[in-house]
N, C-alpha and C positions, 0 to 999 in steps of 0.2 A: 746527794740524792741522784740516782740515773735518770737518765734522760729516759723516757717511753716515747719512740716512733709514732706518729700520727697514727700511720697505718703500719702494718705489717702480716705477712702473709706466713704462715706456719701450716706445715705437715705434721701430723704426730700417727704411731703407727704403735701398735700392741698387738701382742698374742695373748690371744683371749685365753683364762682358764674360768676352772669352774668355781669359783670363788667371784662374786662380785666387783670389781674392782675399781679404783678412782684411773680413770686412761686420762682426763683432760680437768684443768681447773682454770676457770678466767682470772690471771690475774688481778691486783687490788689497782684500782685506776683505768681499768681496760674492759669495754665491752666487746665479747666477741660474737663473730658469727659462723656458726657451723656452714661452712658451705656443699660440704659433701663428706655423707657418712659412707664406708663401703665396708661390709661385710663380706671375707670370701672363704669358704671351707676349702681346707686345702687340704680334705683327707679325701678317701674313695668311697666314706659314706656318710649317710644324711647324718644331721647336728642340728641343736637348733644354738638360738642366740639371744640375748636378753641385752637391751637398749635401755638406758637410764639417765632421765635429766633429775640433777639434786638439786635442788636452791638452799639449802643449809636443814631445812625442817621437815619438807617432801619429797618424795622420791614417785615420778613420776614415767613411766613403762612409755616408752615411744614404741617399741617391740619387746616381747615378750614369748619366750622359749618358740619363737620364730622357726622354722623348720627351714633349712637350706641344702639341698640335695650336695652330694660329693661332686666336688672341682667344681662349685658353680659359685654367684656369689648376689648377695641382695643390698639394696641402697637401706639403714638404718633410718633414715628421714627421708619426707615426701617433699621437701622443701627444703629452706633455710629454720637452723636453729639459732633463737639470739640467745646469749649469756650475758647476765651481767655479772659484776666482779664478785669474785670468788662463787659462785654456781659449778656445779661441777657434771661430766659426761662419764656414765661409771658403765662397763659391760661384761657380761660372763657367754660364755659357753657351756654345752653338756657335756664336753670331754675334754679335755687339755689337748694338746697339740691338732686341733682343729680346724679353731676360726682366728684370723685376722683381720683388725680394723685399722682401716686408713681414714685419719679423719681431715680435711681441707679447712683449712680456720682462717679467718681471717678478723685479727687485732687492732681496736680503735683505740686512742688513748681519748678518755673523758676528761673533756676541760669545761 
């Protein structure tokens, strides 16, 4: 069995399309905390963006077809997000090669 670090700190980075997608999942033993979601349109025109926390049964819109003017870029959360294991952070875009998200995570192992 691996060992799960107390803590640990993760980046995770996606190019959004326009298909809803699974970007992050708390591993099984670990709750995480979103510490910083960033949306940034990296085209020359507006886009929007869709933010999504899963818990296995709901699907729950943090942002939703979110409007982010070109080369600019928006925080998906007004805070910290907690997950617990296996919950998942799922996002799309209106256009493919658009938006990017960097999400700042930060991993607890539950004991």
């Amino acid at each position: 069995m691996a060992t799960v670090p107390l803590n640990a700190f993760k980046t995770v980075t996606a190019d959004l399309t326009t298909t809803l997608t699974n970007i992050y999942t708390a591993p099984a033993g670990v709750s995480s905390i979103v510490l910083m979601a960033q949306i940034a349109n990296v085209s020359a025109s507006a886009a929007t963006a869709t933010f999504v926390h899963f818990n296995g049964t709901r699907s729950t819109e943090l942002i939703k077809d979110f409007a982010i003017p070109g080369k600019d870029a928006a925080s998906a959360t007004t805070g910290k997000l907690v997950l617990e294991s296996g919950q998942v952070i799922r996002a799309s875009a209106s256009s493919n090669s658009t938006m990017k998200l960097t999400l700042s995570i930060l991993e607890s192992a539950n004991e």
